[in-house]
C-alpha positions in Angstrom: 49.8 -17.7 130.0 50.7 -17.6 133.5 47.7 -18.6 135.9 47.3 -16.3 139.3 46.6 -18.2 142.0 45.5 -15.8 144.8 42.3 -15.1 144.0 38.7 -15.9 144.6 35.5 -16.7 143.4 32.2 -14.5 144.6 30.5 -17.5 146.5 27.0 -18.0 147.3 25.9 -20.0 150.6 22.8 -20.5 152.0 22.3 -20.5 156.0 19.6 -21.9 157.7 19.6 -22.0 161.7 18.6 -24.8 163.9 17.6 -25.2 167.5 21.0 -24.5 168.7 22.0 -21.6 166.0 24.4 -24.0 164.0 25.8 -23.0 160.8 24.8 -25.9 157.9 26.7 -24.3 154.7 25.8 -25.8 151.8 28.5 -26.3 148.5 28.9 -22.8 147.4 27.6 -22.2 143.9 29.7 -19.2 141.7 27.2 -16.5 139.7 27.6 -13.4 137.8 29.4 -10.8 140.1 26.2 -8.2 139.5 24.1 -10.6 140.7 26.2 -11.6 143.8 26.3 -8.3 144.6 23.5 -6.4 143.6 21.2 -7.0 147.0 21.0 -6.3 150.4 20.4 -10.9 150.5 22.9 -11.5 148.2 26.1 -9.3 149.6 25.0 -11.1 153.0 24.8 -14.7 151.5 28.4 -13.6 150.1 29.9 -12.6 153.4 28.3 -16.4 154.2 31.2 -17.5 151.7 33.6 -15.8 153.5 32.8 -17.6 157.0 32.6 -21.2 154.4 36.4 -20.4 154.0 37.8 -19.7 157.2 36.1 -22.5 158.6 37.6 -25.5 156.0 40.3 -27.6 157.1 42.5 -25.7 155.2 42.2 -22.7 158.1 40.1 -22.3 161.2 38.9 -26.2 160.6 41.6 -27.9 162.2 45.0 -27.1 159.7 46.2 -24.0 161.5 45.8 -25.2 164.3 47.9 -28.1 163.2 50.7 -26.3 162.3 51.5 -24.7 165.1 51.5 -27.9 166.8 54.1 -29.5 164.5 56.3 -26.7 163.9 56.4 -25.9 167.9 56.3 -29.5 168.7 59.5 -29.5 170.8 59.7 -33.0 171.5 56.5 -32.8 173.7 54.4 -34.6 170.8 55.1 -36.7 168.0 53.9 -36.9 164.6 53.1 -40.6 164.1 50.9 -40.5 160.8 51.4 -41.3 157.7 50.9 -37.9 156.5 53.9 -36.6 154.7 52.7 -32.8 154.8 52.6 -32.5 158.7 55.7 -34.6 158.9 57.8 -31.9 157.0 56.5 -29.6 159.5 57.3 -31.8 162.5 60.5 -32.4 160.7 61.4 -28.9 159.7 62.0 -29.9 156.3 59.0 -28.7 154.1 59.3 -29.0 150.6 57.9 -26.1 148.5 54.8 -28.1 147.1 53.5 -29.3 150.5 49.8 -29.3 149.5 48.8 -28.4 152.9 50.7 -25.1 152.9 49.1 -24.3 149.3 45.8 -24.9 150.7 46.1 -23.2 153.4 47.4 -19.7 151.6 45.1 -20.3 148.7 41.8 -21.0 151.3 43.1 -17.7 153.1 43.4 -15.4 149.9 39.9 -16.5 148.8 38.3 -15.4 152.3 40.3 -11.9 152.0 38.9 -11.9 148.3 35.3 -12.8 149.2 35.5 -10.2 152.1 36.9 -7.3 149.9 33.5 -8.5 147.4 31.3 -7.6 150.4 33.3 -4.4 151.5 32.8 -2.9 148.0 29.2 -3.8 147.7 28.4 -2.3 151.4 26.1 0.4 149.8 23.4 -1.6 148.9 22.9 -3.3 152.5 20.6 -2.2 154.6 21.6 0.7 156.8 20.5 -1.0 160.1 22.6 -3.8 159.1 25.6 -2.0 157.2 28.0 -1.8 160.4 27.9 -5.0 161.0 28.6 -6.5 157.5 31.6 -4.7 157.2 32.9 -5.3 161.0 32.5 -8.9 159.9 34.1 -8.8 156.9 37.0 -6.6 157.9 37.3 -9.8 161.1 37.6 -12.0 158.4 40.3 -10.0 156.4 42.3 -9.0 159.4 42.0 -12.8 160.8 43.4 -14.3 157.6 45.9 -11.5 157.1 47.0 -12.7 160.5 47.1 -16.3 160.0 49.1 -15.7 156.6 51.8 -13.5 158.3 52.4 -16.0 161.7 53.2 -18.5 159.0 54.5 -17.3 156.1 57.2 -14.5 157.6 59.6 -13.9 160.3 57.9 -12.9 163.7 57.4 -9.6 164.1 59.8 -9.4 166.9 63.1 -11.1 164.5 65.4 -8.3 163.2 63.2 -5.8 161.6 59.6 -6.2 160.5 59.9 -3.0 158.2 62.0 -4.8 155.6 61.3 -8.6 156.5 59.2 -9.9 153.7 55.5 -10.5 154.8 52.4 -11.3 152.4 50.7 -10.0 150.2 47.8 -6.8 150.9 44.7 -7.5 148.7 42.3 -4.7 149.7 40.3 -5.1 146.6 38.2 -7.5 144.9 40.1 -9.6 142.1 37.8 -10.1 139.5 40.1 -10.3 136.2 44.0 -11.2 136.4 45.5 -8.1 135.0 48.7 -6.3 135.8 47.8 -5.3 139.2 47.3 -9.0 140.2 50.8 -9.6 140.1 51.6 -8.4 143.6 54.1 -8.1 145.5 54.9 -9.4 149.2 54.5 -6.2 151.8 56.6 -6.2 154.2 55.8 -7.9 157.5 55.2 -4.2 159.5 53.1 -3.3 156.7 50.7 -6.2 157.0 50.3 -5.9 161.0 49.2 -2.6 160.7 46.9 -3.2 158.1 45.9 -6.2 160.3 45.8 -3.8 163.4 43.4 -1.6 161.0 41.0 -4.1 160.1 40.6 -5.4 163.3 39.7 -2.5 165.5 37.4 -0.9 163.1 36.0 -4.8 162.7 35.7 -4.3 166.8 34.0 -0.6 166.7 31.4 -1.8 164.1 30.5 -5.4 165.4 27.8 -5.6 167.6 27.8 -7.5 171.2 25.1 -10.4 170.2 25.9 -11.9 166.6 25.0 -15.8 167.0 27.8 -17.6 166.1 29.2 -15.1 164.1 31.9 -12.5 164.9 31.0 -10.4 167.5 32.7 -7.1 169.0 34.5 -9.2 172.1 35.5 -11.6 169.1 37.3 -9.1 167.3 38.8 -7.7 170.6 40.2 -11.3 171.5 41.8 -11.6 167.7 43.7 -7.9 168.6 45.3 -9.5 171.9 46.8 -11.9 170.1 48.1 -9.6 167.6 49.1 -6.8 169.8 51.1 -9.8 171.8 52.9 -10.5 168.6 53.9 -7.2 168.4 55.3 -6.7 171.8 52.4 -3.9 172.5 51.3 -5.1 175.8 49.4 -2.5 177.2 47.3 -2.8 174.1 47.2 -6.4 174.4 46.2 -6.1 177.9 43.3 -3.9 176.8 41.9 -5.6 174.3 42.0 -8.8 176.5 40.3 -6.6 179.4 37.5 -5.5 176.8 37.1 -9.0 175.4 36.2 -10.5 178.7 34.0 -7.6 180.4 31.9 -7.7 176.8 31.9 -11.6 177.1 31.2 -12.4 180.8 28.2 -9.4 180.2 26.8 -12.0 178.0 27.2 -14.6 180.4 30.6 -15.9 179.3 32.6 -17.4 182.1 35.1 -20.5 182.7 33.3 -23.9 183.4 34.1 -25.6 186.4 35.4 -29.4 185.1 38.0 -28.0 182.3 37.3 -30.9 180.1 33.9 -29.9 179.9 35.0 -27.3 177.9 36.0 -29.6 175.0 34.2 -31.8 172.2 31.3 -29.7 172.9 28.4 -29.9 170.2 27.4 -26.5 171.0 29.2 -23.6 172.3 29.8 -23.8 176.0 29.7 -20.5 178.1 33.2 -20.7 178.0 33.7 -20.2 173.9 33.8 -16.7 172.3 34.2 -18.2 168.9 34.2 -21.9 167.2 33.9 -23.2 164.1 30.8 -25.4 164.3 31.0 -29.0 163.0 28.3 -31.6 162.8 27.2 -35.2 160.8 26.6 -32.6 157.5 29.5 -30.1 157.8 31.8 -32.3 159.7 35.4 -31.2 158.9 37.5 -31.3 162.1 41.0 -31.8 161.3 42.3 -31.7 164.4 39.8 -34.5 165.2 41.1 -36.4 162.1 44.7 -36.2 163.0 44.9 -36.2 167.2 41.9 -39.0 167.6 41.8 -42.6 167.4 40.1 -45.3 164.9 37.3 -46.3 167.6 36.0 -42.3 167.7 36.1 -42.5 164.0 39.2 -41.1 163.6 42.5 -42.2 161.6 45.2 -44.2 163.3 46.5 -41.5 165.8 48.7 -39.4 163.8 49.7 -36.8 166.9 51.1 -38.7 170.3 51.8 -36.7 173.2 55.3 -37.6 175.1 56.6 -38.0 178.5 58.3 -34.2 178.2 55.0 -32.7 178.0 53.0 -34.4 180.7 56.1 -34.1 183.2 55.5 -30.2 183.4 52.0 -30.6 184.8 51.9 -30.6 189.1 50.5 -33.5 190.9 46.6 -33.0 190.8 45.9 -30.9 188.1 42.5 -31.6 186.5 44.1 -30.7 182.8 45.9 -34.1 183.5 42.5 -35.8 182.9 42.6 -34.9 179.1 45.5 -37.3 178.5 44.7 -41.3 178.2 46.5 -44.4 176.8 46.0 -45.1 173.0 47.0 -47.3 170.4 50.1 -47.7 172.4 50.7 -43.8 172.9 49.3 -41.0 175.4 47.4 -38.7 173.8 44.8 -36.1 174.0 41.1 -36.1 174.6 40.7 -32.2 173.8 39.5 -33.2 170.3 38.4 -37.4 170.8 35.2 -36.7 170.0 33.6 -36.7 165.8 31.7 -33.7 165.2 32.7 -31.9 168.2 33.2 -27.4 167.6 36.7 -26.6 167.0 37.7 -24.3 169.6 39.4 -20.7 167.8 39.0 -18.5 171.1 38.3 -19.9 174.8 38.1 -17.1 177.9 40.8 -18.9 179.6 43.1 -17.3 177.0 41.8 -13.7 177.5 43.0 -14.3 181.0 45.8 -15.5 180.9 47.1 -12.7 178.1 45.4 -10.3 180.4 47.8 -11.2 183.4 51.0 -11.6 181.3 50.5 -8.3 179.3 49.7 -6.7 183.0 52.1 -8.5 184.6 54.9 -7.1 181.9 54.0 -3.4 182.0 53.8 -3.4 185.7 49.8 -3.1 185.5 46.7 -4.1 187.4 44.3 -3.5 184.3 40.5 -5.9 185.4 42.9 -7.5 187.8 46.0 -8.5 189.0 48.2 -10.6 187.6 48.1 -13.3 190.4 44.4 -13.0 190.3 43.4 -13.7 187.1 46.6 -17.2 186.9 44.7 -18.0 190.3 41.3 -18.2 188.5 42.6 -20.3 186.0 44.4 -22.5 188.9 41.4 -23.1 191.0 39.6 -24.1 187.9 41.9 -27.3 187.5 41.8 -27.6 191.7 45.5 -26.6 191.7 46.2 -24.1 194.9 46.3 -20.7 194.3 49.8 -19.2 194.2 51.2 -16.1 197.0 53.4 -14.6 194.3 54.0 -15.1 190.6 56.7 -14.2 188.2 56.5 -14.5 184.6 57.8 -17.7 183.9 54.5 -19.4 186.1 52.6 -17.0 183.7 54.1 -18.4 180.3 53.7 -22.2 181.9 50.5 -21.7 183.0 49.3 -20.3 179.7 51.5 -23.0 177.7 49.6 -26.0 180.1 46.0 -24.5 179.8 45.8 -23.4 176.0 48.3 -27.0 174.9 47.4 -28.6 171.7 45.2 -25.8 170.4 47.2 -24.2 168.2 49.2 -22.0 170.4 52.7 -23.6 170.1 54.9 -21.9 168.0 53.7 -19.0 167.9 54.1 -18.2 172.2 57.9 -19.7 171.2 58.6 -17.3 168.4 56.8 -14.5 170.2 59.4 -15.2 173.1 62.1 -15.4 171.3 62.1 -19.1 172.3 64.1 -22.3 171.2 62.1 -26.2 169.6 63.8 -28.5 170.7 63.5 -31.8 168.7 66.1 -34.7 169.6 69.6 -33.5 168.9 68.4 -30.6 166.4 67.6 -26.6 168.0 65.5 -24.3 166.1 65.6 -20.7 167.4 62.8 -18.3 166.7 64.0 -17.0 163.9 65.0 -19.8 162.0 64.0 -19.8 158.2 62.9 -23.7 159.4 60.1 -22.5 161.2 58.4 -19.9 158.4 56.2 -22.0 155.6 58.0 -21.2 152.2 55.6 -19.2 149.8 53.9 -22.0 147.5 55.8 -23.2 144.6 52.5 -23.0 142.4 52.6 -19.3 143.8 55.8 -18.3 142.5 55.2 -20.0 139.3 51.8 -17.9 138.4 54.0 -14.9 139.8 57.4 -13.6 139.4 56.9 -10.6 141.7 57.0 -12.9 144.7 60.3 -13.1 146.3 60.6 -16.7 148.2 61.4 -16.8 152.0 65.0 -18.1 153.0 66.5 -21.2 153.1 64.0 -22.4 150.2 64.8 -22.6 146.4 62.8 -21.6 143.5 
């Protein structure tokens, strides 16, 4: 009998909050679905689950961040580990049972499943808290919907996103494998709008003060980066605009040393969202992989190279994140062991704010020169008279490097990576994760991406 792998197990966590609001999740344990979901404590503790999931390595913990870095590496870092999954990234030659890639899509269909759990049981929550369950479930869905497409498909901007292949839409809970779990791959339009969907009724329903959970400016910081997939700028531009008047009304703002804003314990002003790590939940993977033996790391799998370091002027402060190691440069942005990994910093809301205004002609919060200026002055860099788009994509490549922002900002740009002798354009098939082998084993209804075999 054939086995379905997307699917997902109603999880139980329990939370408990310390001085400093940290998240300690404790092995999930799987119960009777009536039970799970029969109480206003239990539908909550569920929705705990989801957060469990999208903060393992396998997603927000380090992984997808990763990725981006090795598939957009364009000869500005290395992969140096002995690691074969990231290699095949770095190398674009991934083999259909990279474990890492079947983690990652099976980690991200058991948060959608664990959401859709808590969006069908939303009638037995408390009304005062109803709203705000489902905003943070439907985060959750949208998010990993998100995350699945970036990798998984052609960008939204190669030939036509209503017939390229995305992922699969799960809107329900799966419960038993029946005929309806064989699904089928929507296409790549299809899953940004359900995305789109999620995420601004996740925005409407989420309220402004939410811990360290997803709040409304959260949800409006996950939009900018979709809309800027999608080429909608003056959406993007708004959402970015909403994200940072909610966040700086909190008391959000940049911190003066930029390196202060890294291997934080707790969330500095400057975080909208992290995934919190510390001695009892300590996964960090992009601590594992970019950080050295003597911080309790491996060997230094990720090295940055001359290429890179070149594009920064004389006297920027982000210079002061690179040091000598085990015979390499690399970064201190994650040196530290159980240190937050960074999702969403305020930096980027600026800096998407001045290239979505900057592109539509727009002074939406601010200008375009004022908001690269603030990010400028932060790293004591002088502020600029003028600025065209190509200072807007540097700046934004220089201030958000090695968190995850890589390949996407290339395929979104209808960029080139560059590795040695070999090009890669946007749109190559190298650059899109094939659909797990183990996938298309348990399912014949789902149709393999190009350039990979069966």
């Amino acid at each position: 009998m054939k086995r379905f792998i997307i699917t997902g197990i109603i999880c139980i966590t329990l939370i408990t909050s310390g001085c400093h609001e940290e998240l300690f999740i404790k092995p999930p344990q799987s119960i009777d679905q009536a039970l799970a979901l029969s109480s206003d404590a239990n539908v909550k503790r569920v929705l705990i689950g989801a957060y469990a999931e999208i903060r393992s390595t396998a997603l927000y913990g380090g992984r997808i961040q990763l990725f981006s870095e090795m598939l957009g590496a364009n000869s500005e870092v290395r992969w140096e580990g002995t690691f074969n999954q990231p290699r095949e990234m770095y190398n674009k030659q991934i083999f259909v049972n990279n474990s890492f890639v079947e983690g990652t899509w099976a980690a991200a269909y058991r948060g959608i499943n664990v959401s859709n759990n808590v969006l069908s049981a939303l009638d037995v929550i408390n009304a005062s808290d109803r709203d705000r369950v489902e905003g943070e479930a439907l985060f959750i869905r949208g998010s990993m919907l998100f995350e699945l497409v970036k990798l998984y498909a052609q960008p939204y901007v190669s030939a036509n996103p209503s017939s390229n292949l995305g992922v699969p839409i799960i809107l329900t809970p799966t419960r038993e494998i029946n005929e309806d779990s064989y699904v089928r791959r929507n296409t790549v339009q299809e899953v940004y709008q359900q995305i789109v969907s999620d995420l601004v009724r996740a925005e409407s329903l989420l309220p402004l003060q939410n811990g360290i959970l997803a709040r409304n400016y959260v949800a409006a910081a996950q939009l900018s980066r979709v809309y800027l997939q999608m080429e909608r700028f003056a959406d993007a531009r708004d959402a970015a605009n909403r994200a940072i008047a909610l966040a700086t009304s909190t008391g959000k703002a940049l911190i003066p040393i930029y390196m202060n804003a890294f291997n934080t314990e707790v969330d500095s002003l400057e975080d909208l969202f992290t995934i919190q790590v510390d001695p009892q939940d300590s996964a960090n993977d992009m601590f594992t992989f970019y950080s050295l033996p003597q911080f309790g790391a491996r060997d230094g799998d990720v090295s940055i190279q001359p290429p890179h370091i070149l594009l920064y002027e004389s006297g920027d402060q982000r210079l002061n994140q690179f040091f000598l190691g085990a015979g390499e440069q690399r970064t201190a942005k994650w040196r530290d062991q159980f240190r937050n990994v960074k999702v969403f910093r305020l930096a980027e809301m600026y800096l998407t704010r001045a290239e979505a205004n900057f592109r539509e002609g727009t002074s939406v919060g601010a200008t375009p020169l004022e908001d690269i200026n603030r990010i400028r002055q932060r790293v004591e860099l002088p502020s600029l008279t003028s600025v065209t788009l190509a200072q807007i994509l540097l700046e934004r490549k220089l201030e958000l490097a090695h968190e995850g922002h890589a390949i996407h900002d290339i395929r979104r740009n209808r960029g080139t990576v560059v590795e040695g002798n070999n090009s890669y354009p946007y749109n190559d098939p190298r650059l899109v994760f094939p659909i797990p082998q183990r996938e298309i084993d348990a399912n014949s209804n789902l149709e393999q991406n190009a350039g990979y075999s069966n």
